[in-house]
Structure formats: C-alpha cells, structure tokens
C-alpha positions as CSV (number, residue, x, y, z in Angstrom):
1,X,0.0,0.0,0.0
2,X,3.0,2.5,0.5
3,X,4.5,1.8,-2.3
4,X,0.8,2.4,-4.4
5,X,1.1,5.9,-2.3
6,X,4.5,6.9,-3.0
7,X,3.7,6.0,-6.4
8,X,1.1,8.1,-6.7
9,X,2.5,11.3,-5.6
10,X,5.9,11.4,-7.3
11,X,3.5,11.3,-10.6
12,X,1.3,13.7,-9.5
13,X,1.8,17.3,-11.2
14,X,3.1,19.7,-8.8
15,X,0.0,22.3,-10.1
16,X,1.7,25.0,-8.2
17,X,-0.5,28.5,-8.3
18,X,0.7,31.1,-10.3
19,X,-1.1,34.3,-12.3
20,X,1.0,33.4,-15.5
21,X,-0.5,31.2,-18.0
22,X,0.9,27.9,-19.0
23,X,2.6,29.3,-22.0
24,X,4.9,31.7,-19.7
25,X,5.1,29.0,-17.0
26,X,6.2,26.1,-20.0
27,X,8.6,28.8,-21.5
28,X,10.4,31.0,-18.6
29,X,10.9,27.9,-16.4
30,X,12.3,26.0,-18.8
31,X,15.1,29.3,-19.9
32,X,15.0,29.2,-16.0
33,X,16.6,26.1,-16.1
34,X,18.8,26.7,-19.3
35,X,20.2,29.5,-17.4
36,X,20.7,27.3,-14.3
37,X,22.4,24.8,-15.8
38,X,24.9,27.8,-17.3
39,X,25.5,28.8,-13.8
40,X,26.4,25.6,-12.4
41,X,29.0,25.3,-15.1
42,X,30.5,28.4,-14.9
43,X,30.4,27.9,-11.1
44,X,32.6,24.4,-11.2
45,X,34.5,26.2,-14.1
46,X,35.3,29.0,-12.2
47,X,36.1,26.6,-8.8
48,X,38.4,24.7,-11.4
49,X,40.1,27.4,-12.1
50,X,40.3,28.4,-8.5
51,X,42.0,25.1,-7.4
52,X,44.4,25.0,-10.5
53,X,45.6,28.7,-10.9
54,X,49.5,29.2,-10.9
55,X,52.1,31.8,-11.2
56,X,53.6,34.8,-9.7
57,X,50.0,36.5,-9.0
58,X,48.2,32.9,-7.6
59,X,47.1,34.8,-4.6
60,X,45.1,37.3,-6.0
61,X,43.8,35.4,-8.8
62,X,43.0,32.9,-6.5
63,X,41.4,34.9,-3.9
64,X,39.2,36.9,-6.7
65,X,38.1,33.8,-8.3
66,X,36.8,32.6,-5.1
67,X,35.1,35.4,-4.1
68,X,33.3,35.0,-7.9
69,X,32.6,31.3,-7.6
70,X,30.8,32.4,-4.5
71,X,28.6,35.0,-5.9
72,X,28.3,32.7,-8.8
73,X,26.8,30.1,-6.3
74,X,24.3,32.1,-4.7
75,X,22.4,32.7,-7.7
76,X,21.3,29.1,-8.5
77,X,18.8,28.7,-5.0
78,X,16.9,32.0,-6.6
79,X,17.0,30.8,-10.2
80,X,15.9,27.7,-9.4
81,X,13.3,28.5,-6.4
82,X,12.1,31.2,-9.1
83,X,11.4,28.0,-11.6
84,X,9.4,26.6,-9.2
85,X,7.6,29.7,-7.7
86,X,6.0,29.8,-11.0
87,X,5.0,26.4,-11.6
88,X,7.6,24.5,-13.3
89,X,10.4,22.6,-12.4
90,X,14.2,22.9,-12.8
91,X,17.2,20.3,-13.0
92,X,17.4,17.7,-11.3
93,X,20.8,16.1,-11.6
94,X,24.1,17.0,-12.9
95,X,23.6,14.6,-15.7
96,X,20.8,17.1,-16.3
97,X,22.8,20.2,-16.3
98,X,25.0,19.1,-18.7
99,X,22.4,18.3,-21.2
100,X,20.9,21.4,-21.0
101,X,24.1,23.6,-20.3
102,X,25.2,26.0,-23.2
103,X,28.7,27.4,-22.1
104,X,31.6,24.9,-22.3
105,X,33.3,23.1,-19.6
106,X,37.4,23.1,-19.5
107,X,38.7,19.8,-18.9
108,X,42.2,20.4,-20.0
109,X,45.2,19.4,-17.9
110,X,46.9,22.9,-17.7
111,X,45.8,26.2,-18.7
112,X,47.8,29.4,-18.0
113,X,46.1,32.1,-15.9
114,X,46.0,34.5,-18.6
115,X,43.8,32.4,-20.7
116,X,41.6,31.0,-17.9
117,X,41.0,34.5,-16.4
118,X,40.2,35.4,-20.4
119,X,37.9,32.2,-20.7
120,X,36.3,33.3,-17.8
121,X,35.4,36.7,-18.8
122,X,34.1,35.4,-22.3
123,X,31.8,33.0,-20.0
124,X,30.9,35.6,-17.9
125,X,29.8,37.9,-20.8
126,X,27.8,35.3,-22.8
127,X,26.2,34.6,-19.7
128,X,25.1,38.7,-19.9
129,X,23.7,37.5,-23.5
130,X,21.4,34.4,-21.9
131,X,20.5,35.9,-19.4
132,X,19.5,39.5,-21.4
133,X,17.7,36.8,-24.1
134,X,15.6,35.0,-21.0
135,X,15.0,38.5,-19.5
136,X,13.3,39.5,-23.2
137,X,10.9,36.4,-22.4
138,X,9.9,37.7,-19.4
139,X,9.2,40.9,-20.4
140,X,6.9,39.4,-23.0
141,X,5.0,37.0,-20.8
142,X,4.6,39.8,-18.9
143,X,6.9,38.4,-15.5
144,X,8.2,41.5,-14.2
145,X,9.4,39.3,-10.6
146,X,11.9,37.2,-13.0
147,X,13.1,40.2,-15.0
148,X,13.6,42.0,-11.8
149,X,16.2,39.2,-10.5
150,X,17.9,38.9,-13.6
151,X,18.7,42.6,-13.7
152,X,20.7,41.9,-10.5
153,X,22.1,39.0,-11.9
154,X,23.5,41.3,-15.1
155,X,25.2,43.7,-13.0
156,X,26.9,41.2,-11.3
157,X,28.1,39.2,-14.3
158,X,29.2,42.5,-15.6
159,X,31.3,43.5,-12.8
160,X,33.2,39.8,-12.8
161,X,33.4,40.4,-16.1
162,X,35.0,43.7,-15.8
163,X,37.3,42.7,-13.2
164,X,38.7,39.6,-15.4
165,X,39.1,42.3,-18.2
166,X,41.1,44.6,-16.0
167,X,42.9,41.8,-14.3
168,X,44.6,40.8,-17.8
169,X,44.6,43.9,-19.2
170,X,48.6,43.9,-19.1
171,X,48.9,40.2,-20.2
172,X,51.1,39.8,-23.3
C-alpha cells in the first residue's frame, strides 16, 4: 500500500498557483533552467580554475576567483526556487545540467592564468547574452518578478566580467 502511495505522488503534477499562464510557465521555467544549468557550469569552471591557478600573481587570482565562484553560487537557490515559484520545475541532476548547459566546460590538464582568467570573462559575458535573451521572455509574458532578479544577476556578471578584463589587461 506504501508503495501504491508513494507512487502516486511522485507522478502527480506539482500544479503550483501562479497568475501566468501555462505558456509563460512552459517557456520561462524552462530558460530558467537553461540558465541554471549555465551557472552551475561556470560555477565548477570557475572553482576549477580556483583550485588549479599558478604563477607569480596565484594569490590574487586565486582569492578573486573565489570570491566569484561564490557569488556565482548564490544565484542558483533564486534561479531555481524562481522556476518553481511559477510552476515549473528545474534540473534535477548533474547529468541534467550538462544536457541542457550551453557554455563549455574546460577539462584540459593545464591552462595558463592569462587564458583561464580570459575564458572566464568570455563565460561571464555570454552569460550577460542568456540571461538578457531569458529577461526579453519575461518581459513578453509579462513576468516582471523574473526580470527583476535577472537585472541583478546582469550587473553582477558584468562586474566579474570587468574585473577579469582589468585583471589581464597587461597580459602579453
């Protein structure tokens, strides 16, 4: 009988109340998690880079890309509480993310500062461009709450991005 129960409710829809219609719900949620899946890989890419930085200047590159990874982080409880707050759903594994994920990961066994603090800023500013594209859906289903988070999340991919830029703005 448990079993029949638990059954039961994990295929139940989670028919969670919202004032957009299903068209908004089917198409922001599901940028929602596009964009989620974005930010969990340029969170680990960032961490990567983090752990595997080298060189004359490892402290502060080390100690800036921490302090991003971190503020990378704390947007994906909002992005994805957001997907559910108006009735959809969001990922669900890593397998999931990486599916769905549009910026590339970096497995490669060395990569110099330079160009991982370069990568980094090229990440950062096509996640400006996803998130801009996702915050053009809202604003035509009429979601002003989404769009209002993802302004915040703009200015704060701008800023990494500017402070990458400035960082190797001397590189050779």
């Amino acid at each position: 009988m448990d079993r029949k129960i638990t059954e039961k409710h994990r295929k139940s829809p989670l028919a969670t109340p919202t004032s957009l219609s299903s068209n908004a719900t089917t198409d922001i949620a599901g940028a929602l998690t596009a964009l989620l899946a974005d930010v969990f890989a340029l969170y680990l890419k960032t961490k990567n880079f983090h752990w595997h930085m080298s060189g004359p200047h490892f402290r502060d590159y080390h100690l800036m890309l921490d302090e991003q990874s971190e503020q990378i982080f704390a947007m994906t409880d909002d992005i994805a509480e957001r997907a559910r707050k108006i009735g959809g759903t969001t990922v669900r594994s890593i397998g999931h993310i990486s599916r769905v994920q549009r910026l590339l990961d970096n497995d490669a066994d060395f990569v110099t500062p330079d160009d991982m603090l370069a990568e980094l800023r090229e990440d950062n500013l096509t996640l400006v461009s996803l998130m801009k594209e996702t915050h053009a859906l809202c604003d035509e289903h009429g979601d002003i709450a989404t769009a209002s988070l993802i302004e915040n999340w703009v200015d704060e991919a701008e800023r990494r991005a500017w402070f990458l830029f400035e960082t190797t703005r001397g590189a050779k």
